[in-house]
N, C-alpha and C positions, 0 to 999 in steps of 0.2 A: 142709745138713750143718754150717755153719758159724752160722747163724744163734746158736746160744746165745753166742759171743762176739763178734759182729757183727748185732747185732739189728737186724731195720726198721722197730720201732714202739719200743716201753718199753724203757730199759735197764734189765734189775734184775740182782744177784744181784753175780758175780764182774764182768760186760760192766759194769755202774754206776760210772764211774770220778771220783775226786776232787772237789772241790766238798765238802771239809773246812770251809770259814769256814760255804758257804751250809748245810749239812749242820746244823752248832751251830744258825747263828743261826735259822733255823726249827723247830728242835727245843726251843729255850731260846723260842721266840714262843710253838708250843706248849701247854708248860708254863707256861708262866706267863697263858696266856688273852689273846695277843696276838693279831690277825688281822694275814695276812697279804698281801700283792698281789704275785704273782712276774710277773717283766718280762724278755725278752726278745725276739728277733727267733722266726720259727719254726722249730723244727726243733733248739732249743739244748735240751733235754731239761729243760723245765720241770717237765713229768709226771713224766718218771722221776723228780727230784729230789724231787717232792713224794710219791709213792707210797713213793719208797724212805722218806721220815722217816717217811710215816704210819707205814708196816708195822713198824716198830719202835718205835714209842710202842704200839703192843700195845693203841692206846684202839678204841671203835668208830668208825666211817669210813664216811664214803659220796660216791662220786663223783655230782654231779650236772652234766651235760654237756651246755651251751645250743645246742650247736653247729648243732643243726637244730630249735631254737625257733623256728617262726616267725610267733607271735604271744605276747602276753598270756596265752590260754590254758594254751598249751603249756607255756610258762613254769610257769606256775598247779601243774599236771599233773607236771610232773617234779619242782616242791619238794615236793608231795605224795608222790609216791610214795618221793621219798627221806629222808622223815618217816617216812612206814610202814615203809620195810626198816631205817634204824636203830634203832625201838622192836621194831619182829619180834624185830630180832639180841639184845636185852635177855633178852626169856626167850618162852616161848608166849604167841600173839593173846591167844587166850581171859584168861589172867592180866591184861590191861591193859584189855580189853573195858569192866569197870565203872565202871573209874579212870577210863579216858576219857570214858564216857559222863556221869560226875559232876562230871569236868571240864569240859566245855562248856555243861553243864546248871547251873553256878555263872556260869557268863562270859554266860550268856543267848546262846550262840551255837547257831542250829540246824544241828547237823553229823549226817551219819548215820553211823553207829562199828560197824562189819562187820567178818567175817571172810571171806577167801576164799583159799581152798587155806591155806596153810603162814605167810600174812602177815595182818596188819591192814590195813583199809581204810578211807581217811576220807575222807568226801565233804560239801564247804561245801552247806547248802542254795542258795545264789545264787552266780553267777557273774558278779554284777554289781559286787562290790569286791573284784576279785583281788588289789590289793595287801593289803587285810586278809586272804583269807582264807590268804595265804603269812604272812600276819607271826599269823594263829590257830594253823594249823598249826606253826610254829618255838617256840611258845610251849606249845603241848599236849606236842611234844619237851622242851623245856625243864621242864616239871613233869613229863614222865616220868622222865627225867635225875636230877632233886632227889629224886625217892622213891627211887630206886634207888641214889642216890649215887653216878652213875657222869657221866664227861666222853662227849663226841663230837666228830668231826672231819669239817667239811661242805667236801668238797674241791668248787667249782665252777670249773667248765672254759668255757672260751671267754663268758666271761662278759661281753665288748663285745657282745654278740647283745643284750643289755637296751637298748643304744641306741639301736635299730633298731626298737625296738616303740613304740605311741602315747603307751604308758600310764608310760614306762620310768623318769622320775622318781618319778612313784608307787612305784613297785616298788623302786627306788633308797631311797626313803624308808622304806618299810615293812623293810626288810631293816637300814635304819642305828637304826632304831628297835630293831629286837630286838638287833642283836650290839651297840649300846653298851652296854646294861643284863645280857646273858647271862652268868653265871657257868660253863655246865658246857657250852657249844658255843661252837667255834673255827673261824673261817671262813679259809679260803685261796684267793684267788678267780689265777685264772691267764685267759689266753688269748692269742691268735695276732694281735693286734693292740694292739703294745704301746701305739701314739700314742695310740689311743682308751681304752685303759684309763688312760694317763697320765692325758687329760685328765677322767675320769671320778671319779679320786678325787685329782686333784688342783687342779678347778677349784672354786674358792671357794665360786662360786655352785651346785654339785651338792650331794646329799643325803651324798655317800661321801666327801667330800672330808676330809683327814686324818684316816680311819677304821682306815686299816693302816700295818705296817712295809713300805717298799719294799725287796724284794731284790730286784738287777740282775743275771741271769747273762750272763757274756763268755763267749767260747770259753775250752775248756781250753788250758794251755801243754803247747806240742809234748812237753815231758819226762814229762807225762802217757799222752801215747798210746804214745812210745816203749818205755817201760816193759812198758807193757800187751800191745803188739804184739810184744814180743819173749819176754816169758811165750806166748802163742800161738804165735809160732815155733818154741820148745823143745819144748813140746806137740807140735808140728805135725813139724818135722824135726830134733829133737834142738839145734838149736843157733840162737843170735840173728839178727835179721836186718842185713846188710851195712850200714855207715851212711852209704851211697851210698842204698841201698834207703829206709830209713826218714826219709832227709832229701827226696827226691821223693816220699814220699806224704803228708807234712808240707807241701810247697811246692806242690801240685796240688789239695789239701781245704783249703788253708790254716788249718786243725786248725778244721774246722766239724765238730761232732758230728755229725750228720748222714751226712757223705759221707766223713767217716773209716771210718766204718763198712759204709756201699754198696759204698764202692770197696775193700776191704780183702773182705768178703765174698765178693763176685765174683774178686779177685784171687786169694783163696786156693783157691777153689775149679778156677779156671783151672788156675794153678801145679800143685795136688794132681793134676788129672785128666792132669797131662801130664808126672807123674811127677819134678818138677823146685822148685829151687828160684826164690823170686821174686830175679828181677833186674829194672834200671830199664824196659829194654825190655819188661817184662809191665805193667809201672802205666800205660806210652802206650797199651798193646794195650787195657789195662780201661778206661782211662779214656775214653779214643776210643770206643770199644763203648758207655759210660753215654753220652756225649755224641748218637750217633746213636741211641740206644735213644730217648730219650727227646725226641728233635727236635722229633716233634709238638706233645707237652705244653710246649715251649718257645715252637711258634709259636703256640700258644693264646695260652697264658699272655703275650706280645707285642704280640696281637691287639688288647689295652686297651688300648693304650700307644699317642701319638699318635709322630708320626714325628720331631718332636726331641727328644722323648723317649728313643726308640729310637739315634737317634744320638747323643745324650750319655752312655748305658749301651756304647755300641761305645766311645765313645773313652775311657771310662774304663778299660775292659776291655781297651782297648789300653795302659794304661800310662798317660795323659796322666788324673794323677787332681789334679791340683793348677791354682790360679787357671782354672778351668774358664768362670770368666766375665769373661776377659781378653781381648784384643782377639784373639791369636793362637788362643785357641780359637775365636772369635767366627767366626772367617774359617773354620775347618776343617768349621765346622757352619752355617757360614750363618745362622747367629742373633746376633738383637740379645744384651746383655749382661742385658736385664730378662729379656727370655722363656728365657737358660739358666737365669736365678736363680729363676724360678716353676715352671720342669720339675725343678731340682734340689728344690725342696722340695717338690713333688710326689713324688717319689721317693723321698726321704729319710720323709715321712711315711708312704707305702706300704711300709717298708722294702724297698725295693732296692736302696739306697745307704745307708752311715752313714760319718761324717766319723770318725778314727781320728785320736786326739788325741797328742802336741800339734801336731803341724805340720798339722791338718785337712784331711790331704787325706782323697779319697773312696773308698772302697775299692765295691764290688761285693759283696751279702752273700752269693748264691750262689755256690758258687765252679764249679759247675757252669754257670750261666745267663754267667758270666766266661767263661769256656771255649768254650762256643758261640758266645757274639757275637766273640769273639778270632779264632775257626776260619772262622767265616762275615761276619762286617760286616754292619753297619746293613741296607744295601740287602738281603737279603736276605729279611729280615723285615717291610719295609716293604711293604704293598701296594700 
């Protein structure tokens, strides 16, 4: 019922909330033929951010999504097919059928240039230089682009999945090869692992490395949601919500996109079915409820994690987020002062932890998986 103002995938629409600076500064990249690399923890609405500029640049777009790449192939396969859907979206197969076929019959490339159903279909004769034939394919785009005089926008998603493949600097390479030189296609590469992306375009020695503008999304400020939330409240029961109410759903999501929204969803939906408005005692009742709903998927997700690990994510979660590798936490956790500093940056590199500047202490990024280890302690999760 509530999902269009409380979504659990994409925000778009009215639910898309602020993120004004990032909004420009990807809309001016763009236009102006920048590429981009959006960076965040998960769950901070990169996608949304990026779908909502596309869809108003009104250019053509196509999301390609590595997320369950899991080889070279596949990879191969999904830049391909999101070659053919943004020539298709240009005008009818058949109209580029010739183009195409004279296009690779100039480059000396043997590709087969089909139609099936409603799209264009291109298939590399060999499957033996898949970095060429992604970097054949972005350039057959690219000359379709220049006759037509039109731009395109290749949104790729979870795009640390290329580091995982054998071939991944090749592929690395063949892609930096085309966007340095492309005039009428604009890449925005995104995914769920910011470390690996950082170090992907930002180590020296890689193919990507200062290839894009880095934009870093933080959580929004709480006078974002509140706003937002109390437009929904008016909507919902004629008038704002208490700011006893909206300062505990602020202090329990610690304004994580994400669980602003989970919890806010459920809670409205509680409240409306019980005829009442939210007071603070209904955000323990929901919150409590996400907490056990989701227990399992916590002790999975824990599962990885060795056992000082685990106890340095408790004692964070309890409040003790500072000098973590000082003698008094040394003793609380029974670890030497090396091995919290190698679990901390294990951690920190997995994003579970980030250090919250200036006085760097450690925060917890979910504020859900906070919450759990707060309610239950270490030893429960340890096996």
């Amino acid at each position: 019922m509530f999902e269009r103002y409380f979504p659990w995938g994409i925000a778009c629409g009215e639910a898309f909330l602020g993120r004004k600076k990032e909004i420009n500064r990807l809309k001016n990249n763009i236009t102006k033929g920048y590429h981009t690399l959006l960076l965040s923890p998960r769950r901070y609405g990169k996608t949304s951010l990026a779908k909502y500029v596309i869809n108003s640049t009104k250019q053509l777009w196509i999301e390609i999504d590595l997320f369950v790449a899991q080889d070279e192939f596949s990879v191969e396969q999904k830049f391909l097919k999101g070659v053919q859907s943004i020539i298709s979206q240009i005008d009818a197969p058949e109209k580029w059928f010739n183009i195409l076929v004279n296009f690779f019959k100039h480059t000396n490339k043997t590709w087969t240039v089909g139609i099936k159903g409603l799209q264009l279909e291109l298939k590399p004769e060999s499957h033996k230089d898949i970095p060429q034939n992604i970097l054949d394919s972005l350039t057959a785009l690219e000359y379709v682009l220049k006759k037509k005089k039109q731009k395109a926008i290749l949104f790729i998603d979870e795009f640390q999945e290329i580091a995982n493949i054998k071939i991944n600097r090749a592929i690395e390479g063949a892609i930096r090869n085309f966007a340095q030189s492309t005039a009428h296609i604009v890449f925005i590469f995104s995914g769920s692992s910011r470390h690996m992306l950082k170090h992907m375009f930002g180590d020296k020695t890689r193919p990507l490395y200062a290839l894009c503008d880095e934009i870093n999304l933080d959580r929004l400020k709480s006078e974002d949601y509140k706003t937002y939330l109390n437009k929904v409240a008016k909507k919902t029961w004629g008038e704002e919500l208490k700011e006893e109410v909206l300062h505990k759903i602020i202090e329990v999501t610690e304004c994580h996109p994400r669980y602003v929204y989970n919890l806010c969803m459920f809670l409205w939906e509680h409240c409306v079915q019980l005829k009442k408005k939210i007071a603070e005692r209904d955000i323990d009742i929901v919150w409590t409820m996400l907490i056990e709903d989701r227990l399992k998927d916590t002790r999975e997700i824990l599962s990885a994690k060795s056992k000082g690990q685990i106890k340095i994510l408790s004692l964070i979660a309890l409040g003790y987020n500072k000098e973590i590798t000082g003698q008094l936490a040394q003793g609380k956790l029974a670890m030497s002062g090396s091995a919290i500093s190698q679990s901390l940056k294990i951690l920190e590199k997995e994003d579970y932890i980030e250090k919250i500047l200036p006085d760097t202490s450690y925060r917890i990024i979910d504020p859900l998986l906070r919450s759990t280890l707060a309610k239950y302690g270490a030893d429960y999760f340890v096996s």
